[in-house]
C-alpha positions as CSV (number, residue, x, y, z in Angstrom):
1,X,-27.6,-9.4,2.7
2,X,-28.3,-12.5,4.3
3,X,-28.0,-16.0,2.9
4,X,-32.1,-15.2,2.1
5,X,-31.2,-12.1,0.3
6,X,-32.7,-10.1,3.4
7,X,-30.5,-7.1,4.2
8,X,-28.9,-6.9,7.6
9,X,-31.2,-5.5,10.3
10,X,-28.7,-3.3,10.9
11,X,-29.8,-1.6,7.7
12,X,-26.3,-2.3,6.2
13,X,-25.3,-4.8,3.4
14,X,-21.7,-5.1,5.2
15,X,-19.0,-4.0,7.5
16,X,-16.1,-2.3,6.2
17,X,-13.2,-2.2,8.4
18,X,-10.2,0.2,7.3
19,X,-6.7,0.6,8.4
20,X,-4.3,3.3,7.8
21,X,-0.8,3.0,8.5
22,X,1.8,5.4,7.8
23,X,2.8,8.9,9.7
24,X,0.5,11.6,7.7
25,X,-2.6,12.1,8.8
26,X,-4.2,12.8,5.1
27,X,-1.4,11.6,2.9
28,X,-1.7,9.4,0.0
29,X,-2.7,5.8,1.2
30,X,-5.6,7.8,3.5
31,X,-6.7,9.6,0.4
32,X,-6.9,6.5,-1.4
33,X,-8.3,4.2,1.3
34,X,-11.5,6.6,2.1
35,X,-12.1,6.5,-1.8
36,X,-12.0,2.9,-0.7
37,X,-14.2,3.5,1.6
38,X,-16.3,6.2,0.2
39,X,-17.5,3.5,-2.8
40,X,-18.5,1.1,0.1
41,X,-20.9,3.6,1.4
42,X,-22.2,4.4,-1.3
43,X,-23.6,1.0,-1.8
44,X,-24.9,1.0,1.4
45,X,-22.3,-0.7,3.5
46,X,-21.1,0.8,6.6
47,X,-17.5,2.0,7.4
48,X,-15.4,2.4,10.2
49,X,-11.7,3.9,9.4
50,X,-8.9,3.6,12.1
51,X,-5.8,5.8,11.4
52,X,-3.5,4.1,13.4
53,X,-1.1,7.7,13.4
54,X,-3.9,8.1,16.0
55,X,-3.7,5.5,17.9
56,X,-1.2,3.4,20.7
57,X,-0.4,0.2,18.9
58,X,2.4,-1.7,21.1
59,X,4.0,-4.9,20.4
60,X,3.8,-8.2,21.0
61,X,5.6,-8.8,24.7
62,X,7.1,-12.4,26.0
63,X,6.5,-13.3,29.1
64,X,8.1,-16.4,30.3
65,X,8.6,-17.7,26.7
66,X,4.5,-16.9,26.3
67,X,3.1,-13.9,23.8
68,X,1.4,-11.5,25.8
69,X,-0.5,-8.4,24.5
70,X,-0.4,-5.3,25.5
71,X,-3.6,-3.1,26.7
72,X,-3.6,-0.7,24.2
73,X,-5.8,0.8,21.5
74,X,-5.6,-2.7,19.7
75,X,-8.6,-3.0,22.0
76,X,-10.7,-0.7,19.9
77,X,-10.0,-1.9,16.8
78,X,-11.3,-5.8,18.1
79,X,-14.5,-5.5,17.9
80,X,-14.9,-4.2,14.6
81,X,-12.6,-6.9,13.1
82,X,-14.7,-9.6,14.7
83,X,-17.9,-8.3,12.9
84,X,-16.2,-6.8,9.9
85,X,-17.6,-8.2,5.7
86,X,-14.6,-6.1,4.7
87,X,-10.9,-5.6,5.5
88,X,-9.5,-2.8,4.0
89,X,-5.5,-1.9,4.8
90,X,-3.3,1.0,3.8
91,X,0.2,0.6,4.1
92,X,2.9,3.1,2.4
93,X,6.4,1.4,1.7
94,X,9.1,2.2,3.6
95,X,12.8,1.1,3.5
96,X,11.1,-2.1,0.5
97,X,8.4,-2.7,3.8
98,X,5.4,-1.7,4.6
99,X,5.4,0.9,7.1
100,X,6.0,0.3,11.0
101,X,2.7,0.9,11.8
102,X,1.0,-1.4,9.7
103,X,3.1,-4.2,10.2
104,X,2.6,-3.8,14.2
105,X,-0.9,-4.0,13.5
106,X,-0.5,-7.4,11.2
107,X,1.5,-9.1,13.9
108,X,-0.9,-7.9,16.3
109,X,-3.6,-10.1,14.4
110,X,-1.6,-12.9,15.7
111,X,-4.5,-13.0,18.7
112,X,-6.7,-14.1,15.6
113,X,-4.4,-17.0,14.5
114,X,-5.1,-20.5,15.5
115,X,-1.8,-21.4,16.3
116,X,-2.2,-18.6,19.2
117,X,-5.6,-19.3,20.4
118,X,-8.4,-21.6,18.5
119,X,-11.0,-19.9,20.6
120,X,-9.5,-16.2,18.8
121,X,-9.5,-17.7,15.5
122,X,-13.3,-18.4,15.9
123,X,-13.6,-14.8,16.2
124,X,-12.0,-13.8,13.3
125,X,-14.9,-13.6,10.2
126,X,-14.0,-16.2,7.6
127,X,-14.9,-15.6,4.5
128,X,-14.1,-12.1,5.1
129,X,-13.0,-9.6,1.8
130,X,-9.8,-8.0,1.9
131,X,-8.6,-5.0,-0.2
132,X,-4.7,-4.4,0.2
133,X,-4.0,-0.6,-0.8
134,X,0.2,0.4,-0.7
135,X,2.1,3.6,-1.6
136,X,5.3,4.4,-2.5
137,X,7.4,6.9,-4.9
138,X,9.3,4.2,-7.3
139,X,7.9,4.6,-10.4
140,X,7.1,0.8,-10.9
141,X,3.8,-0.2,-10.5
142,X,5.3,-3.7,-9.9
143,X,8.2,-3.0,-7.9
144,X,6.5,-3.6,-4.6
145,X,4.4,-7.1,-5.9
146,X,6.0,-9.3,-3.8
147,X,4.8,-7.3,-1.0
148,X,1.1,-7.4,-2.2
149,X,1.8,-11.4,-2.2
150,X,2.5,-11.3,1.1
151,X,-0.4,-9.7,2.5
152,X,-2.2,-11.9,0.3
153,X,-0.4,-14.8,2.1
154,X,-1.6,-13.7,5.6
155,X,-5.1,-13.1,4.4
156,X,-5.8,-16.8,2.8
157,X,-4.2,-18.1,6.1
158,X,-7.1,-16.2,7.9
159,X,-9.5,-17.3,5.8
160,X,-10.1,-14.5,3.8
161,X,-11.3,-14.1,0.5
162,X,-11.7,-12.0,-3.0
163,X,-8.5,-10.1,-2.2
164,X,-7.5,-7.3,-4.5
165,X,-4.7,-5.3,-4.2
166,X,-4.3,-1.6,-5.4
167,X,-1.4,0.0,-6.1
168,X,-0.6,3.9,-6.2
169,X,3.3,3.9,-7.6
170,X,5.1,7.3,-7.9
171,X,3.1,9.2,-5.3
172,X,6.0,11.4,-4.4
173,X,5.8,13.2,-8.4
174,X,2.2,12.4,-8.9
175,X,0.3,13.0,-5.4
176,X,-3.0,10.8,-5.5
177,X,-5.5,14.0,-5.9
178,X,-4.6,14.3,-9.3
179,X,-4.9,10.8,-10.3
180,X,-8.6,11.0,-11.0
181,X,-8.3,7.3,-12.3
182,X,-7.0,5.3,-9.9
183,X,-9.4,7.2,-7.5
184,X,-12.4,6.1,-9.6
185,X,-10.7,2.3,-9.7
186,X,-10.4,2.7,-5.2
187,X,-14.1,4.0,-5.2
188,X,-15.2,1.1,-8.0
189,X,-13.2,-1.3,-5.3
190,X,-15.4,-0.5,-2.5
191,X,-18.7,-0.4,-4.6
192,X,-17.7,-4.3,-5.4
193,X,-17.1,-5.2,-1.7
């Protein structure tokens, strides 16, 4: 809706952008992003869901002491992020970190930051939602918070707002399809987008 209360004439409240790190094509953290996902569109908000698995992600380069980005599928990803309501990442934990994936694809957001480029950071949606999701088999629902803190870090530096985290501990013992609750609480997430 617009600042009127008039819905978008796109016919969508909002965007909903979702990232998937991570190596498995339908593991946990996808599962529980598209219940993400699925909750957004049920409200009437449309969704776009990159699996980066899928997709050629380099990193940042130097070039005579400047950052330089590489042409890759980063490209894809822009234009949705410059329109996007709605961040939505996935990110199992590896090795205490989120995967390699997602954090190529956080540093790559570096193009948004206004210590890169002011004319980027104008591009970048403030006051922009952001839903962190992580993974992982300790059996802590805790264990991992300062990560969740961190993601919340780079988020407020953009700008964004109403960030909730969600958190899907012990995964290897208790796969997400049988954790009918915490897939109602992702769904309930993206209905409140």
């Amino acid at each position: 809706m617009d600042g009127k209360g008039q819905m978008d004439p796109s016919g969508f409240d909002l965007k909903v952008v979702g990232i998937v790190g991570g190596a498995k094509r339908n593991g946990n953290t996808v599962k529980l992003v598209e219940e993400v996902m699925a909750g957004a569109k049920e409200v009437g908000h449309e969704t776009v869901l990159f699996k980066l698995v899928d997709m050629n992600i380099g990193h940042l380069c130097d070039r005579d002491g400047d950052v330089s980005f590489p042409e890759d599928d980063f490209e894809k990803i822009k234009p949705h992020i410059e329109s996007m309501s709605a961040l939505v990442l996935g990110a199992p934990i590896w090795y205490d970190c989120v995967d390699s994936r997602s954090l190529t694809f956080i540093t790559r957001l570096l193009y948004y930051n206004i210590s890169y480029s002011e004319e980027n950071n104008a591009k970048w949606p403030k006051k922009a939602k952001a839903v962190n999701v992580i993974t992982y088999q300790r059996d802590d629902m805790h264990f991992y918070d300062h990560i969740l803190d961190w993601l919340e870090h780079i988020w407020k530096w953009y700008g964004m707002t109403s960030i909730v985290g969600l958190v899907a501990e012990g995964t290897g013992s208790r796969p997400i399809e049988r954790r009918i609750d915490l897939l109602n609480s992702a769904r309930e997430i993206g209905r409140k987008l």
